[in-house]
N, C-alpha and C positions, 0 to 999 in steps of 0.2 A: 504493500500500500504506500510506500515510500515513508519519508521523515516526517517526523510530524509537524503540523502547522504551527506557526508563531502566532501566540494570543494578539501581538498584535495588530498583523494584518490581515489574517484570514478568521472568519468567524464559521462557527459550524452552522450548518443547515438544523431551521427549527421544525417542528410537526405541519407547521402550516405554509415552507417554500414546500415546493416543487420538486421531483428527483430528477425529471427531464422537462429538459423545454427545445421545442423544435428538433427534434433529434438529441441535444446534445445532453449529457448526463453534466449536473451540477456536482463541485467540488466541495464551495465554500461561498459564504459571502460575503462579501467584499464590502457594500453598503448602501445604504440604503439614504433616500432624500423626498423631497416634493414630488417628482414626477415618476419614481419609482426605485426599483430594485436590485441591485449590480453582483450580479453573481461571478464566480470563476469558473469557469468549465473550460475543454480543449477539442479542438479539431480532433477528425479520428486519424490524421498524423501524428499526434500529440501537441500541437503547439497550442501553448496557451492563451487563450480569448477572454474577453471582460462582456459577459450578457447582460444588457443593462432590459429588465419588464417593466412595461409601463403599468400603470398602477391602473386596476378595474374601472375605477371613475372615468379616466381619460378614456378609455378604449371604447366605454361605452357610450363617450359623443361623439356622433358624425362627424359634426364640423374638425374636430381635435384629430379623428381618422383621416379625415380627407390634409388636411393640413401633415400629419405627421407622415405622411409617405410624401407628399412631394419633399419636404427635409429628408429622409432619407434617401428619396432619387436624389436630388443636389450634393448628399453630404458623399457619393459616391462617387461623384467627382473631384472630392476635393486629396489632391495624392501631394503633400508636404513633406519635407524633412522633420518639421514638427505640427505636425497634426495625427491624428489618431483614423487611420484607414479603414471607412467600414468593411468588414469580413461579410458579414450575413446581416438578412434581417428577415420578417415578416409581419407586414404591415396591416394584411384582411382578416389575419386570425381572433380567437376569443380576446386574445391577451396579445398588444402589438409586442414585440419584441428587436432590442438592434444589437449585432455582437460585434464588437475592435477590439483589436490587439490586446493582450495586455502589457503593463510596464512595471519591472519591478523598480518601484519609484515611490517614494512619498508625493503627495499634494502640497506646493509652497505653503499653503495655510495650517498645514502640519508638521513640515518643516522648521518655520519661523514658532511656532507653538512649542516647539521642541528642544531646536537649538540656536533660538534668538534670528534676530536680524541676520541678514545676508551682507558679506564684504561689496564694494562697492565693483571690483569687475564680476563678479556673482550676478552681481542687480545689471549691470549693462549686458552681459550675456544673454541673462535672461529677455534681457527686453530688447534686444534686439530678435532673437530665435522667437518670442510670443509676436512682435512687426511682422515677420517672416511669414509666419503662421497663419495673422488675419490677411494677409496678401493676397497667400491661397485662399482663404476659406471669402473674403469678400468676392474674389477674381469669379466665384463660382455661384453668386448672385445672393450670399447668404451674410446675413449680419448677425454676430453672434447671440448678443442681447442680455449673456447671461455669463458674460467673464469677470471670476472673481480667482481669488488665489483657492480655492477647492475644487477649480477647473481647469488649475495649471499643475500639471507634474512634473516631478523632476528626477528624469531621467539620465544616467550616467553621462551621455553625448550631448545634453541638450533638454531645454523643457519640451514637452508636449503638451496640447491646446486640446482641452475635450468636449463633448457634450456642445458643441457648435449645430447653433439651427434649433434643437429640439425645441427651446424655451419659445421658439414663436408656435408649434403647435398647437400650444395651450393660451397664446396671446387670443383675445376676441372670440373665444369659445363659452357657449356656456356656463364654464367653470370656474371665470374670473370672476364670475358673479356671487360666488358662494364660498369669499374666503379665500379662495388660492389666487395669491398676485403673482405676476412674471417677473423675474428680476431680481436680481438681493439688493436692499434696499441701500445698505452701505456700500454698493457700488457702483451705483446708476448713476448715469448723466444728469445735469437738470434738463436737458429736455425732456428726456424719457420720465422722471420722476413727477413734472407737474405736467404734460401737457398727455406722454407717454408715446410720442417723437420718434422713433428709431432710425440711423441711418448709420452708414459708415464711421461716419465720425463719434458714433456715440461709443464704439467698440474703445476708440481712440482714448477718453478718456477714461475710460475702466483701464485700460493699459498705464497710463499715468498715474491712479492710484495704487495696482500691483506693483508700479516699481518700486513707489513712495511706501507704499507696504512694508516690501522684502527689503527695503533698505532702513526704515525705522524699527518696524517690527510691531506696530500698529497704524488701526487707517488713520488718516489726515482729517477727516470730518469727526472723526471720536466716537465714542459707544455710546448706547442707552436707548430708549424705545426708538422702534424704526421711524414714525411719524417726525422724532426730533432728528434725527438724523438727514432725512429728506429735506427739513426744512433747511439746516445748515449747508444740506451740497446745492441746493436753491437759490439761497440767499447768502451767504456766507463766506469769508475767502478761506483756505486748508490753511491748517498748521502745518509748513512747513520749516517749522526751525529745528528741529533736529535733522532732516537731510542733510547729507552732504552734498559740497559744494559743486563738485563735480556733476551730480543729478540733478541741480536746479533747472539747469536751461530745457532741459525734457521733460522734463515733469510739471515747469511752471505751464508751458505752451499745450502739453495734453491735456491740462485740468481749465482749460480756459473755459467759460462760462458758453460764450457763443460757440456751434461747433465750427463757424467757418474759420474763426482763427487758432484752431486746432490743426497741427503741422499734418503733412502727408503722410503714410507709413515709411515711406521712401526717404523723405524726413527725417524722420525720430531716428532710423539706422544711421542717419548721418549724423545726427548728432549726439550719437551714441560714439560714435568712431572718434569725434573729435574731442568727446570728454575723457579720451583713454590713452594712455602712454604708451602704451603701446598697440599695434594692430590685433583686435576682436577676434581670434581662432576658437570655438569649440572643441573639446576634447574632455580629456579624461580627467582634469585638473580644474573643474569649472565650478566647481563644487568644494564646501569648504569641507575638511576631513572627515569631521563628525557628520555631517550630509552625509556625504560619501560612502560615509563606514556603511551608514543604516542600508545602501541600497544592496548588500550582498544577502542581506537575511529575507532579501522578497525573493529570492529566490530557491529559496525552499518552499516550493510549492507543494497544499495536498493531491492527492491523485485526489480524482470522482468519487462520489459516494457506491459502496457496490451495487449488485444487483437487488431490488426487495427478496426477503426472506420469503424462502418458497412456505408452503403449510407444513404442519406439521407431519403430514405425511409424503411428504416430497422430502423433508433432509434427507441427506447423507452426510455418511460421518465425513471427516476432514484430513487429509493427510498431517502428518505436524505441522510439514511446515506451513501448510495454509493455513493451519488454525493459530500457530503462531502471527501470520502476518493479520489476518483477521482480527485478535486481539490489538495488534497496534494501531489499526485503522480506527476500533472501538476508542480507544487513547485518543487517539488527534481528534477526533467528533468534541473530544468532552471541554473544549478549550473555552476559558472564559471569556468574557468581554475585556478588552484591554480599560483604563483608565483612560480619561481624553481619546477617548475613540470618536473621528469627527465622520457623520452618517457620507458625508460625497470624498473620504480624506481618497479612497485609491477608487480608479477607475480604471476606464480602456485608453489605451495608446501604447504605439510601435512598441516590440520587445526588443531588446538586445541580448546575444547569446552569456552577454558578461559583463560586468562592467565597465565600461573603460571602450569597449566595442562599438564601431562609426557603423551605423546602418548605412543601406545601398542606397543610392539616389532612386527618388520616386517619381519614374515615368510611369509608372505602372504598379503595383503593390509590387511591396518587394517580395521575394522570394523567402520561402520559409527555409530558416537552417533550425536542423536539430538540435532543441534544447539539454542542455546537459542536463537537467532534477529528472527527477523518474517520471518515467513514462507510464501514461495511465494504459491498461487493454481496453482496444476498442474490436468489436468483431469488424471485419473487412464485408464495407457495402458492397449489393448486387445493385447492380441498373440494368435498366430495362433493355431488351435485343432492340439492337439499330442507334444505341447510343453512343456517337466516337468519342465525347466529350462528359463525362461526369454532368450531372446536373448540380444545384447548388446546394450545398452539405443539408438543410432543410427539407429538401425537397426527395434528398436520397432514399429515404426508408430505410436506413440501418437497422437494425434490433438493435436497441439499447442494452442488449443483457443475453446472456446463451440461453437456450429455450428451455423450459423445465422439463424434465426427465420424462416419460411417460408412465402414466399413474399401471401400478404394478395389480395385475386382477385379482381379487378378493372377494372368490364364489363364494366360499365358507362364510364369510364375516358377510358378505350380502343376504344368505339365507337366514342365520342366525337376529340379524339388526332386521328383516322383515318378519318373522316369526312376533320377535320381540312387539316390533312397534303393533301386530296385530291383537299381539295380548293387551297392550296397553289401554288401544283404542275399544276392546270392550271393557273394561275396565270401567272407561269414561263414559261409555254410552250405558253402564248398566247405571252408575253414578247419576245421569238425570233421568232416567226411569223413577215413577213413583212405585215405592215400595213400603204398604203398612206394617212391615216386621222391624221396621228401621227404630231403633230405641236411642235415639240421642248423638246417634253419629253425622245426623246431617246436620243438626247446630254444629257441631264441633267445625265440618267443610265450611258453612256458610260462616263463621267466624274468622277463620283462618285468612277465607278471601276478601275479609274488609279492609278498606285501603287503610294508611298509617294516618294516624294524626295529625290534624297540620301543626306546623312548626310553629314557636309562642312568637310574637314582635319583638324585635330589642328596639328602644329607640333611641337618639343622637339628636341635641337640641344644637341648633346655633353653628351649625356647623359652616367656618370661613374657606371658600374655594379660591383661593387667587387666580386670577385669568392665567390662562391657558395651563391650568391645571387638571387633576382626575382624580378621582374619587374610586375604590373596588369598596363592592357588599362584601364581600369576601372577610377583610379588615375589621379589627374589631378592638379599640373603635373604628371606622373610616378615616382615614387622614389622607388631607389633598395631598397628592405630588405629581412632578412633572413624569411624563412619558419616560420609562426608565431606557429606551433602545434608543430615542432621540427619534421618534419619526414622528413626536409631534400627535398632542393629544386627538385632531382631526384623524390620524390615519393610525393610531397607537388600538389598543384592545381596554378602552376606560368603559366601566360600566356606566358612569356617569361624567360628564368633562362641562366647564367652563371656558370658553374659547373668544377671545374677546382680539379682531385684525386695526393692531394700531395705527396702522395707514388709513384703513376705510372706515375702522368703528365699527364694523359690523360684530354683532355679541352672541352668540351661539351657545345654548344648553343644552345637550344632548346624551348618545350614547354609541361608541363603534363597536360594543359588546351584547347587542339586545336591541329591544326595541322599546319605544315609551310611546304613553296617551298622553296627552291636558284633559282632565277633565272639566266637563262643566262645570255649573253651580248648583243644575239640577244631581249633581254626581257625589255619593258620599265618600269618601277614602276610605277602603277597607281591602281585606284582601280577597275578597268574593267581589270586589268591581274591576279589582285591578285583576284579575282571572276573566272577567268577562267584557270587558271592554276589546273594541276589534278596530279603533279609529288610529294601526299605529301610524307611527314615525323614526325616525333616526335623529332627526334636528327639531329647537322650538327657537325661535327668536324671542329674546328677553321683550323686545316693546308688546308681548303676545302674554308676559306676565308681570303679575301684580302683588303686590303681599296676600298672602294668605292661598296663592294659586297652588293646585298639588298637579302634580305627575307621576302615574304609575310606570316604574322604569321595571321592563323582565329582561333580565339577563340571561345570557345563553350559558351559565352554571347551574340556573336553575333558583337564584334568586329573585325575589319579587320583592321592590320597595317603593314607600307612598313617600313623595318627597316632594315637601313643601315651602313655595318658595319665599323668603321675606325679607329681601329687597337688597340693592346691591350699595357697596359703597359709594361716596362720593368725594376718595379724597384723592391724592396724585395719580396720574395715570400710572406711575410702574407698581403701584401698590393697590388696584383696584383688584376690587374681590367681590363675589355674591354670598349672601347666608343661607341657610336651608337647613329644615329639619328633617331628619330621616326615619322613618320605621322600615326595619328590614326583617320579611321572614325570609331567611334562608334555606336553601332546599326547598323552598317551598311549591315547584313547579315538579320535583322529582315525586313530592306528598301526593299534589292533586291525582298522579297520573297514578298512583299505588303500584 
């Protein structure tokens, strides 16, 4: 199964990803964001690929489908020394999906989280190879809209530019509507931020603050809710007095307010060259050591998860040494979450066989060289007669897995198991036959099969949710906390959440774990309404409640809670909260069914 995974770049597959997508078997995952899910898996060469699935919501709007496939026709032309080459995708299915390369590489915004600020030819490298990059990816009719340093990796030879184009699929779809904005807010242009503008140049000054970035080691507009941040890149000049001097001149003319006086790409390379003592060469040295070190351990990659366990009457035993290697796979699976795990820190883009190693010029994708980490097995696709050319790895029909054995014939235990179930089933039918000799044994049946008692209320007064926080019935007491995996109470597993978007204001109470009523005022709270009630939902918008409003919330554990709302605070925006009391019968959906 190979070595095991590093906690902290590879995380194991949970109950609820996927073991295959589009053919390929899933390894690890990599991470997770707003528009979706970035797994590891490999060609059935072995070379390793970054699967990024978009998230159910997206795929379920038209307009988001139709939008997300012409990005990925465009992104298909875009072939860069630093940009990330789509491999595959599919665009019509339940669940869009796109696969690039992968890079064993930190994201600058993980980097810089890690080991500080970038030296100052670090930072013009950089920003000369991310110019480079929008060169291609503009030349190909696409503006990226959504470069920050968690979409710049940094790989041995060079950065690579990822996730280019996607964020306009979900521009002007239904979905912007309900909470999810395009963009990360501390890195948008002011056009894009007040008027939401996009053009070439707006790439250009996102590029200005990644350099000001990785060369201070935070943004120039400052932290704190997004709403204040927008206003400051708005209206505001950067703090740029810790840059160094040498990064003024590029950095002042990218952050320029208006985009036309925003330099060319062709530009900023030049005046990247002029702020450097010497001539601008990528290579192996580009990278400060401690960088550097970290990019050998991406390359102990895990192989794929194996094939589903056959039933139990399909095992067979295991030679040692596969049961030995099997045990180690079981190991790598168990790897925890790293600390400072950032959900977009590793994506797709170009691999290199090793550190230090100069990819091939991209007229064309480059050619695949065999990676050194182990190789996962993949069975060898058949294609169809009259095909001189492979179709595309998607499209192949590989078996994900060798076929299971063929079930061994078992007359004996067939005859026996129908003898049986016949004695059984008269049994049961002599069981409701009425019969007057019967002395107290049918109380005894008819007791047995009465359902369990319902479960008693606990209840929780006063309970403070701070925005974008969650709540589990589970807990006891309930205490609010943020999404523990980072994807964000919206797309997390909260049986109840507070969701409040400080750019829009929009304020959401709801549940990604169940479903919930509002009841009227004709409607009593108890747990025989909240059982019988059928008007559900997922979302309520707070201007929709009032003090004293209840919601029956049923969780898909099998809790049922009357939760009532009284009323939210109203003091600084980064400390707003709602109160609510809670009665929660637990189990209690497991009770009703006996």
């Amino acid at each position: 199964m190979g070595s095991a995974p590093s906690a902290d770049f590879f995380h194991p597959l949970r109950a609820d990803d996927p073991a295959v997508v589009g053919g390929y078997r899933l390894a690890a995952v990599l991470g997770a964001g707003g528009m979706g899910k970035v797994y590891l898996s490999y060609t059935p060469g072995g070379r390793p690929i970054a699967l990024k699935v978009i998230r159910p919501e997206f795929g379920g709007d038209p307009e988001f489908r139709r939008r997300f496939q012409q990005e990925v026709r465009a992104a298909e032309r875009v072939q860069g020394l630093y940009t990330a080459p789509v491999i595959d995708s599919d665009t019509e299915g339940a669940q869009p999906w796109l696969a690039t390369a992968y890079v064993p590489g930190p994201s600058l915004a993980h980097a810089v989280a890690r080991h500080g600020a970038l030296p100052v030819r670090s930072v013009l490298l950089l920003t000369v190879g991310v110019a480079e990059a929008l060169h291609v990816i503009h030349g190909a009719g696409i503006v990226h809209r959504d470069l920050k340093p968690a979409n710049v990796l940094l790989a041995a030879d060079g950065p690579r530019v990822i996730d280019f184009g996607i964020a306009r699929a979900a521009d002007s779809t239904a979905l912007t509507s309900t909470g999810v904005s395009v963009g990360t807010p501390a890195f948008m242009a002011p056009e894009q931020a007040s008027a939401g503008t996009v053009t070439p140049a707006t790439d250009v000054f996102a590029l200005g603050q990644i350099a000001a970035f990785s060369a201070i080691g935070a943004s120039v507009f400052g932290d704190g809710p997004s709403h204040a941040v927008l206003y400051r890149i708005v209206h505001e000049d950067p703090d740029l007095s810790a840059l160094p001097e040498e990064l003024r001149p590029v950095v002042t003319r990218c952050l320029s307010r208006d985009p036309g006086d925003r330099p060319t790409l062709t530009e900023i390379i030049e005046l990247c060259n002029a702020a450097s003592e010497v001539p601008l060469r990528q290579g192996g040295d580009w990278l400060p050591r401690d960088v550097a070190g970290s990019l050998t351990e991406r390359l102990r990659l895990p192989a794929p998860m194996p094939d589903p366990t056959p039933t139990p009457t399909e095992v067979s035993p295991q030679p040692p040494a596969q049961a030995a290697a099997a045990g180690a796979g079981a190991g790598a699976a168990a790897v925890p979450t790293a600390p400072g795990y950032t959900p977009t820190d590793v994506a797709a883009a170009p691999t290199q066989a090793a550190p230090g190693a100069v990819p091939p010029g991209y007229g064309t994708p480059p050619p695949y060289a065999r990676p050194s980490y182990p190789q996962p097995s993949y069975p060898q696709p058949s294609y169809a007669p009259g095909h001189s050319t492979p179709p595309p790895f998607h499209a192949q029909g590989f078996v994900p897995g060798p076929p299971a054995p063929p079930r061994p014939k078992r007359t004996g235990l067939i005859v026996i198991g129908a003898v049986a179930a016949a004695v059984v089933g008269l049994v049961v039918l002599g069981s409701l036959l009425p019969d007057g000799s019967d002395k107290g044994g049918g109380d005894k049946a008819s007791g047995a099969a009465q359902k369990r008692p319902d479960p008693q209320p606990v209840s929780y007064q006063g309970i403070e949710v701070p925005q974008n926080h969650q709540v589990m019935f589970a807990d006891n007491p309930p205490r609010p906390a943020e999404e523990p995996t980072g994807a964000g109470v919206l797309y997390g597993h909260a049986d109840l959440f507070y969701y409040r978007d400080t750019l829009f204001g929009d304020e959401k109470f709801g549940t990604t774990n169940g479903k919930l009523v509002l009841l009227n005022n004709s409607e009593k709270g108890s747990l025989e309404t909240c059982r019988a009630v059928t008007r559900f939902t997922e979302k309520i918008g707070l201007d929709q409640l009032t003090d004293g409003s209840q919601v029956c919330v049923l969780s898909k554990a099998g809790h049922i809670t009357l939760a009532t709302f009284r009323g939210r605070s109203g003091v600084k925006e980064e400390t707003r909260f709602i109160t609510v009391d809670l009665t929660v019968w637990r189990n209690a959906e497991a009770a009703a069914k006996g």
